[in-house]
C-alpha positions as a LaTeX table, in Angstrom:
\begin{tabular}{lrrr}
\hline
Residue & $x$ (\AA) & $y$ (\AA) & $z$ (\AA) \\
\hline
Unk1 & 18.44 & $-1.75$ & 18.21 \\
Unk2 & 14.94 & $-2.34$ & 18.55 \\
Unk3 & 12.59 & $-3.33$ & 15.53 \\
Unk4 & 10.15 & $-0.60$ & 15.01 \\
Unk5 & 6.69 & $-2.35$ & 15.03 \\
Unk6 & 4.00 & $-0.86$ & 12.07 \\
Unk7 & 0.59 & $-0.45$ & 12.58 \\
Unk8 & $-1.86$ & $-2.63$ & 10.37 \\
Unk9 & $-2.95$ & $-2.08$ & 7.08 \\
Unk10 & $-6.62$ & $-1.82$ & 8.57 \\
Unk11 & $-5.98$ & $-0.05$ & 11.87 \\
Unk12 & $-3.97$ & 2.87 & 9.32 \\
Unk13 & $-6.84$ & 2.85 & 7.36 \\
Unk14 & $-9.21$ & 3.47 & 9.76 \\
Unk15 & $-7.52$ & 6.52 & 10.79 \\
Unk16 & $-7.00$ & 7.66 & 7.01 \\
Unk17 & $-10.81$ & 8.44 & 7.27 \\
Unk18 & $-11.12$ & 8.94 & 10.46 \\
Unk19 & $-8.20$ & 11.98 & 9.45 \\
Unk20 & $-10.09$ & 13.02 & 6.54 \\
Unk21 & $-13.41$ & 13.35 & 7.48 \\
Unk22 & $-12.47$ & 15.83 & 10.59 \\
Unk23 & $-10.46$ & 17.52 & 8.70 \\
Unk24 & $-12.65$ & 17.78 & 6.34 \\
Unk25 & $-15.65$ & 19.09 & 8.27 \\
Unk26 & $-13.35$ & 21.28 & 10.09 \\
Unk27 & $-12.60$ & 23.13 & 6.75 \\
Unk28 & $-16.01$ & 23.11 & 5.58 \\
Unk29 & $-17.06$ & 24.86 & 8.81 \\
Unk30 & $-14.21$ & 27.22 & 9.12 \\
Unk31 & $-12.95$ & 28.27 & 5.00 \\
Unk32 & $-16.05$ & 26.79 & 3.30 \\
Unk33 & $-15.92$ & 28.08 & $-0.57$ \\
Unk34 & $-12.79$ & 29.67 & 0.71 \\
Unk35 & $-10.28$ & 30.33 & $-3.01$ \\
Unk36 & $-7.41$ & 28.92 & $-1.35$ \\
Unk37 & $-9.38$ & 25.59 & $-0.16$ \\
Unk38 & $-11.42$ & 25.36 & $-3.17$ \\
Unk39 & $-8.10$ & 25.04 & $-5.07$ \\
Unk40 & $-6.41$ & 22.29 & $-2.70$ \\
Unk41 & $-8.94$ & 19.97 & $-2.85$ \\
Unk42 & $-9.28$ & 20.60 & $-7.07$ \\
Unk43 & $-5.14$ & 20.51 & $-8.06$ \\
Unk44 & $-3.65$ & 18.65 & $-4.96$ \\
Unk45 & $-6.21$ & 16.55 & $-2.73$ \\
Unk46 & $-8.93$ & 15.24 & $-5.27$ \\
Unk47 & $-6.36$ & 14.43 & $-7.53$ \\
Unk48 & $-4.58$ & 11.94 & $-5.18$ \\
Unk49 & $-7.33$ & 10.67 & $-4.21$ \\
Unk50 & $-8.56$ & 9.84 & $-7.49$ \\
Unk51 & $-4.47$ & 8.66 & $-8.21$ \\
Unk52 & $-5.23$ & 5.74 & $-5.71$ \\
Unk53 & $-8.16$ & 4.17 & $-7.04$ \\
Unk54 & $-7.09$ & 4.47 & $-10.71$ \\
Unk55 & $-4.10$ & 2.13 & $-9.37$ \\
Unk56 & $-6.59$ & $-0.30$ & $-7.79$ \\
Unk57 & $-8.86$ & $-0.37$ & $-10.94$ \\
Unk58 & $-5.86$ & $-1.01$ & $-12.97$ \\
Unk59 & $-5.30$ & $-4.12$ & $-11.67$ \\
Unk60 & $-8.35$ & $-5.99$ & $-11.63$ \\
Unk61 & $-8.27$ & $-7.18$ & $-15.45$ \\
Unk62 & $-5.07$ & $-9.48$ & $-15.20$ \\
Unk63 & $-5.94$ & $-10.62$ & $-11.56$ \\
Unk64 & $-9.64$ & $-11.82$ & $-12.60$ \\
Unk65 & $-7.70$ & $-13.41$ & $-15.53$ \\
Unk66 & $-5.33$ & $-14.99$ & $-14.15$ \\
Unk67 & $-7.35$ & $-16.11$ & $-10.81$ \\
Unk68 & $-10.02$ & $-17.35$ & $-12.13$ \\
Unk69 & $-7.14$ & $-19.41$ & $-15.02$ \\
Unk70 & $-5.25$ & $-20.68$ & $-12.74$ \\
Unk71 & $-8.20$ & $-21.65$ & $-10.46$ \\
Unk72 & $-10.09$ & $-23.72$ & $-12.88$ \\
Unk73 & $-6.71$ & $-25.29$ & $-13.64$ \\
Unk74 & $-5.71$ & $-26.41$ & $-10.74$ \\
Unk75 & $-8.50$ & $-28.73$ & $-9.71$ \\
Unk76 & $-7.42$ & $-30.90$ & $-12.66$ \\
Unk77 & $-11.02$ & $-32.68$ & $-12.49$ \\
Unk78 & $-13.27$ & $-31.16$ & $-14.32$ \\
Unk79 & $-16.29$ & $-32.77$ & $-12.52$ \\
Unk80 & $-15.31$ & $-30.92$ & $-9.26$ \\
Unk81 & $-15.80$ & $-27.75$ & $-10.71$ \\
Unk82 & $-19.58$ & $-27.98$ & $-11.40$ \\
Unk83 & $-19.65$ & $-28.99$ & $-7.51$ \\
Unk84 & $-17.86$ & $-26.00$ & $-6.50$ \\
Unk85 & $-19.90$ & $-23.82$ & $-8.90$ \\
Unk86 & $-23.05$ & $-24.88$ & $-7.28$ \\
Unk87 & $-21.69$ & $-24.16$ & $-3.86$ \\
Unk88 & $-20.96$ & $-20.85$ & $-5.05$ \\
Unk89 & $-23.32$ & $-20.10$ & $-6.95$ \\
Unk90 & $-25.60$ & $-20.77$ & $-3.88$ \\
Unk91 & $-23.55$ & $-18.66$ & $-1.49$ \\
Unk92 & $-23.91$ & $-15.87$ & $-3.74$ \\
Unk93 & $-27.06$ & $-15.83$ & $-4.10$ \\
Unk94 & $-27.55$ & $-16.11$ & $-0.47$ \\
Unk95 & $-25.62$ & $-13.65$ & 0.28 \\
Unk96 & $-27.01$ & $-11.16$ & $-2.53$ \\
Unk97 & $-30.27$ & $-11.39$ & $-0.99$ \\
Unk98 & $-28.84$ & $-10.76$ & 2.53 \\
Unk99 & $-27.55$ & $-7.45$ & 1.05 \\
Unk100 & $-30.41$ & $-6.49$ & $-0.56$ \\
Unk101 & $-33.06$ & $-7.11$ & 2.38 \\
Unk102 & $-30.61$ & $-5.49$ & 4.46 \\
Unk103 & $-30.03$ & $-2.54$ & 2.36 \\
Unk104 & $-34.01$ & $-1.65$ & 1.77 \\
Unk105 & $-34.15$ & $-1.85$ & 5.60 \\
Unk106 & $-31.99$ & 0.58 & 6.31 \\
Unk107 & $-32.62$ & 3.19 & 3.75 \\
Unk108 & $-36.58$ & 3.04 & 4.82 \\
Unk109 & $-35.48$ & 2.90 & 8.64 \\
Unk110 & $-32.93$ & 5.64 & 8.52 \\
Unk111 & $-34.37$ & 7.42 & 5.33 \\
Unk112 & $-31.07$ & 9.51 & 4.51 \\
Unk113 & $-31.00$ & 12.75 & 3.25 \\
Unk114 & $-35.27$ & 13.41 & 3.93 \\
Unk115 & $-34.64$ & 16.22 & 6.43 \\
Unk116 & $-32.26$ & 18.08 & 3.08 \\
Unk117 & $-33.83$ & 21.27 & 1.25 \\
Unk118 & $-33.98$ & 20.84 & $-2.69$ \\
Unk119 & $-31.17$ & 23.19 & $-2.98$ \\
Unk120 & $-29.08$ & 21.20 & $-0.58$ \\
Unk121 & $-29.97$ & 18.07 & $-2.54$ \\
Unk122 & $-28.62$ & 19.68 & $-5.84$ \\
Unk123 & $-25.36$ & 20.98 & $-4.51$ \\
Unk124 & $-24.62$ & 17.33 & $-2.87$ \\
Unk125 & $-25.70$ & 16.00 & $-6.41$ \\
Unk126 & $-23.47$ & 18.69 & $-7.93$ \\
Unk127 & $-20.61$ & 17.90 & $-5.94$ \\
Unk128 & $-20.71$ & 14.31 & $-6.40$ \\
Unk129 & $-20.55$ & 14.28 & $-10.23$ \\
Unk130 & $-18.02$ & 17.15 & $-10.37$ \\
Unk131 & $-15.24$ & 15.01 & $-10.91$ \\
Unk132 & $-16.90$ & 11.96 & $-12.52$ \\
Unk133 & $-17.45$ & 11.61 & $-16.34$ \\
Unk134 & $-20.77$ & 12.63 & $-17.90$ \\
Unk135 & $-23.70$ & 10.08 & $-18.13$ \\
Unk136 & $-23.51$ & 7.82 & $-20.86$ \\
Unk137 & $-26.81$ & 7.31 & $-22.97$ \\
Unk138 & $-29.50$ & 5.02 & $-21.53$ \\
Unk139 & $-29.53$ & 1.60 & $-22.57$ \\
Unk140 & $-31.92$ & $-1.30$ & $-22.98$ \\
Unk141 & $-30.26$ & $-4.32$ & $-20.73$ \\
Unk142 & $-30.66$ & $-7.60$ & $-22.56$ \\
Unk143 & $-33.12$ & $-9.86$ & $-20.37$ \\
Unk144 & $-33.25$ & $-13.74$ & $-21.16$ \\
Unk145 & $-31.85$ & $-15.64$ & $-24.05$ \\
Unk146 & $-30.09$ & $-12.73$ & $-25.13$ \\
Unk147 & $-28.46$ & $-11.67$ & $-21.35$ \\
Unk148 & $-27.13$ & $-15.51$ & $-21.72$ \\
Unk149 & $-25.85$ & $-15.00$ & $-24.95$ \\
Unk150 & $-24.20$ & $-11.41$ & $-24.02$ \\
Unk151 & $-21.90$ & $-13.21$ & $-21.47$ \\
Unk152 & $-20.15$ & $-14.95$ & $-24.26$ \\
Unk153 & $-17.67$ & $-12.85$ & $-25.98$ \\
Unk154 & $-17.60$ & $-12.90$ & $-29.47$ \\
Unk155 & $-14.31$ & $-10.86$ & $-29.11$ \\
Unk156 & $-12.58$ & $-10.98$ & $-25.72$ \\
Unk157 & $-10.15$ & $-8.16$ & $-26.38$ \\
Unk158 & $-13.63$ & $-5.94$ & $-27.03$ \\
Unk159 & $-14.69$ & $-7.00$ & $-23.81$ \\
Unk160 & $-11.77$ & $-6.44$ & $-21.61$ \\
Unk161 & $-11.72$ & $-3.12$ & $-22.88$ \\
Unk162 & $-15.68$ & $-2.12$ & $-22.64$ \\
Unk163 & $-15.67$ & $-3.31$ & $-18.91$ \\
Unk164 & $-17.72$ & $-6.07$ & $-19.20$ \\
Unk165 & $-16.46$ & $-8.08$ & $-16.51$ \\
Unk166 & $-18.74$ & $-10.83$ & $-16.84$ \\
Unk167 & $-17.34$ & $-12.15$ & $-20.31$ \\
Unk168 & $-14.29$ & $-11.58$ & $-19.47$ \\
Unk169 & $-14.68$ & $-14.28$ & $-16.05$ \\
Unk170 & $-16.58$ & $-16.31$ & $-18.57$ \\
Unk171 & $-13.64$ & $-16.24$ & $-20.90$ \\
Unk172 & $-11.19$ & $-17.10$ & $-17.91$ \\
Unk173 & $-13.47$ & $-19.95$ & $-16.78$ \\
Unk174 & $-13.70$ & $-21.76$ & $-20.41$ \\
Unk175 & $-9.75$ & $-20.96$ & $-20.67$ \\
Unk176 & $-9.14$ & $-22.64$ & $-17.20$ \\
Unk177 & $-11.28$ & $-25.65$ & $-18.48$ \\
Unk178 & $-9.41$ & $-26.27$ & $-21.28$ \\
Unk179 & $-6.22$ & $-26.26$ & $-19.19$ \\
Unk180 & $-7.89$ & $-28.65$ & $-17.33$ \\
Unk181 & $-8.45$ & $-31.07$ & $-20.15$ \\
Unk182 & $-4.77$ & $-30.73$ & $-21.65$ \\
Unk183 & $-2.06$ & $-32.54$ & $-20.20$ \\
Unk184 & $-0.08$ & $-30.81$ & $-17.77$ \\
Unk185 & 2.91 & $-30.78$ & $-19.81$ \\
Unk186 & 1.65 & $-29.23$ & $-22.61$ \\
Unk187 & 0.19 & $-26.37$ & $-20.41$ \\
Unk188 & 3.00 & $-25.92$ & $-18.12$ \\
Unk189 & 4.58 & $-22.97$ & $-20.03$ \\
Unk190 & 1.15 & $-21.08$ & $-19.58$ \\
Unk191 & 0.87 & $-21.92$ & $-16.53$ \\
Unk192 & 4.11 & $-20.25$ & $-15.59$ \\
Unk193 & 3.13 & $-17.76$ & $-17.47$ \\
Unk194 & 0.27 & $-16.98$ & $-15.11$ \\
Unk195 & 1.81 & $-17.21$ & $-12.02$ \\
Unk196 & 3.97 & $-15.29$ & $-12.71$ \\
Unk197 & 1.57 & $-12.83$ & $-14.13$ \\
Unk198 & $-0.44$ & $-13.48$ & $-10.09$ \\
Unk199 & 2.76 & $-12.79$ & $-8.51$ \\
Unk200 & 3.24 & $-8.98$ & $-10.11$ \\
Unk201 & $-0.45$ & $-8.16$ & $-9.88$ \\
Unk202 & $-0.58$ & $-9.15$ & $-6.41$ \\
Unk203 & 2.27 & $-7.08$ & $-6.13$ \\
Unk204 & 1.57 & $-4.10$ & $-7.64$ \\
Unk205 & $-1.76$ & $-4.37$ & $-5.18$ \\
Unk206 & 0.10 & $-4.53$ & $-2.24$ \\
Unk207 & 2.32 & $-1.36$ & $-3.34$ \\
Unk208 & $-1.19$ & 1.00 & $-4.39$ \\
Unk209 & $-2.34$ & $-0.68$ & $-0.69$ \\
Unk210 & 0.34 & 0.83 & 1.13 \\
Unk211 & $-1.33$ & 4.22 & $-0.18$ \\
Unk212 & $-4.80$ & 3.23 & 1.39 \\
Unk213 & $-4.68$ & 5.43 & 4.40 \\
Unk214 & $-4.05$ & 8.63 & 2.60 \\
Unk215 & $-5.96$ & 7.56 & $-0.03$ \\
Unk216 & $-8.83$ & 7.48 & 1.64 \\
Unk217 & $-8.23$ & 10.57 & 3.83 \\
Unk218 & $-7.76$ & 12.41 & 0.55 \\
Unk219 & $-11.70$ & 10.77 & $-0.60$ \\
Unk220 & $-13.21$ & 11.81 & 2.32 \\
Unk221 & $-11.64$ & 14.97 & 2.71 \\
Unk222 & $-13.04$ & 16.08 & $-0.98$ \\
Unk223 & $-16.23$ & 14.98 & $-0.01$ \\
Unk224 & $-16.87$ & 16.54 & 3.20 \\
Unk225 & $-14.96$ & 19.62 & 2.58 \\
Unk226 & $-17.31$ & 20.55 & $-0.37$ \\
Unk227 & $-20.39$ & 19.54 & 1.07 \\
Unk228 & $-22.84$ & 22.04 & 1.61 \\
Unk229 & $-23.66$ & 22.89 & 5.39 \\
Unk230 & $-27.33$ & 21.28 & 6.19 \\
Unk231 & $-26.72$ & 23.13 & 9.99 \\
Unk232 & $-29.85$ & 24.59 & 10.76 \\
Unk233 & $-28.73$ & 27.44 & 11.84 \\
Unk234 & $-24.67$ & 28.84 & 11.60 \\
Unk235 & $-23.20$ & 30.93 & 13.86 \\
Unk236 & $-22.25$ & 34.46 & 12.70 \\
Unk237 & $-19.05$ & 34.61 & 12.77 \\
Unk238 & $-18.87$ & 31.37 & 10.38 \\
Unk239 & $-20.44$ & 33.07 & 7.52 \\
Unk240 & $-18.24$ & 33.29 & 4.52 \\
Unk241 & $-15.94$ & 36.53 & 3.80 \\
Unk242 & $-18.21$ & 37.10 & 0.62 \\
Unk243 & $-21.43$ & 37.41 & 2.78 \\
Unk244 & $-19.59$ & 39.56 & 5.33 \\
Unk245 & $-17.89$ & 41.88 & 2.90 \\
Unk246 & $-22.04$ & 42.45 & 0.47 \\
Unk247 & $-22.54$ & 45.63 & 0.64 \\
Unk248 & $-25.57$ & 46.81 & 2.26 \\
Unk249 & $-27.57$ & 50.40 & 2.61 \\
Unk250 & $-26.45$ & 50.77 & 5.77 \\
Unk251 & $-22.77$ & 50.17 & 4.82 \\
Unk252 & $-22.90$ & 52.78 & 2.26 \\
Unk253 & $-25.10$ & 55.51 & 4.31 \\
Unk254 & $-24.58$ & 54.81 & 8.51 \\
Unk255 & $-25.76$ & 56.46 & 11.27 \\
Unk256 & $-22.99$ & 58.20 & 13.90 \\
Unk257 & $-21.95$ & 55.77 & 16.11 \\
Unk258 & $-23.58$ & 53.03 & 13.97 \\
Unk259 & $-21.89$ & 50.08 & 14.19 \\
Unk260 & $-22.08$ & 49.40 & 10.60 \\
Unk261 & $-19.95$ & 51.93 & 9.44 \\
Unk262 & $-17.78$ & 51.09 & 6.62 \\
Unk263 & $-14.44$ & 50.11 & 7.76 \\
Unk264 & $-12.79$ & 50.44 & 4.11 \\
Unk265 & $-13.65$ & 54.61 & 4.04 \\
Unk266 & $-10.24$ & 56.26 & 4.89 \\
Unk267 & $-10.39$ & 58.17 & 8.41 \\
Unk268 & $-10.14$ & 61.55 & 6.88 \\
Unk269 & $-13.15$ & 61.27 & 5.14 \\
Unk270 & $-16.03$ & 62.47 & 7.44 \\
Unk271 & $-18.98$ & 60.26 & 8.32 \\
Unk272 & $-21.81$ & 61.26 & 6.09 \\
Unk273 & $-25.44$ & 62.52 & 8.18 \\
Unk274 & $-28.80$ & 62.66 & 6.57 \\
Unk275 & $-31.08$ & 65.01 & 7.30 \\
Unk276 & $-33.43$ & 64.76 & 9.68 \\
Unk277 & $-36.09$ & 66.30 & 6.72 \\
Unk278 & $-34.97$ & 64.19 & 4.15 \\
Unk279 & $-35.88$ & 60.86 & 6.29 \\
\hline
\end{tabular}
């Protein structure tokens, strides 16, 4: 019997958005503020969505921790690390500043969102921070001595639970160091400790990964399907129920043979003419 062949992680992925962003534009267009849609994407499709990167964020405590331990630890000479830390701290820079000149290019070349109306502006705001959590209180960032200072924890528990990743990789690093410095028998239990900790995070990645492609169809499907339409100009017949159903003047008073009659008046109720006099 044949072996059934999978597609790549990164080929399903790419049609996870490609999925949800049709589909999503597809019911913008067709059921846009619709009651049944609205509730979809709210109890079933945001939800998931959200379900798949709370299992990626989960994991990326104990996998700095232990990566970073069992890194430092395994070059065994200390001296080598300060060589590797220059070489990376040289590629990062480099290619921080890449990202940065090419970012301000683009947004001045390609200016996104200029040709959007205010009000379109504040519904795509809107929509964007329906789901996330309020905004937390502005705060004064530390800038010199005391930015150095704030990377070292003075409680690493604190840290690891305030999402400061940066003490927490400086905690790993000065753990992994003193790994380094200890023989390896006296560190071996640890060490299997945190391989074995690698082995089950790297795990539990590649399980939330095999949720990627709906994942992301589910993102992009909440963020195109609530979108507001920036067409500039819709057809008719793609105007919401709500606008449709308004009543007007002429839907309460027609003329005979008006084609804006009211179609919710039962038949036996004769069409009511003004008088010529009274117009």
């Amino acid at each position: 019997m044949p072996v059934r062949r999978r597609w790549p992680l990164h080929v399903r992925i790419l049609l996870g958005l490609v999925a949800g962003v049709t589909a999503g534009v597809a019911a913008n267009v067709a059921a846009a503020g619709a009651p049944w849609l609205v509730w979809s994407v709210d109890h079933l499709i945001e939800p998931f969505g959200r379900l798949f990167l709370r299992l990626i964020f989960m994991v990326v405590l104990p996998l700095i921790f232990s990566a970073l331990v069992l890194g430092v630890a395994g070059l065994g000479d200390v001296g080598r690390l300060g060589r590797i830390g220059i070489k990376t701290l040289a590629y990062t820079v480099l290619a921080t500043g890449l990202s940065v000149v090419l970012g301000l290019t683009m947004v001045n070349v390609v200016r996104p969102g200029a040709g959007l109306s205010p009000e379109t502006r504040a519904t795509l705001t809107a929509a964007a921070t329906r789901s996330g959590a309020p905004p937390a209180a502005a705060t004064v960032a530390p800038v010199g001595l005391e930015a150095l200072l704030a990377i070292v924890p003075d409680n690493p528990l604190r840290a690891a639970v305030n999402g400061d990743m940066l003490a927490v990789m400086f905690f790993s690093l000065m753990v992994g160091i003193a790994m380094a410095l200890l023989p390896s028998e006296r560190t071996a239990p640890l060490t299997s400790v945190l391989e074995s900790l690698y082995a089950v995070v790297m795990k539990l990645i590649d399980m939330a990964m095999g949720l990627a492609p709906y994942g992301v169809a589910a993102l992009l499907f909440t963020l195109t399907s609530r979108g507001p339409r920036v067409y500039s100009k819709c057809p008719r017949r793609c105007r919401s129920t709500a606008d449709r159903s308004r009543p007007t003047r002429r839907h309460q008073v027609g003329k005979r043979g008006s084609p804006w009659q009211p179609t919710s008046r039962p038949s036996s109720i004769p069409s009511i003419r003004r008088s010529p006099t009274r117009c």
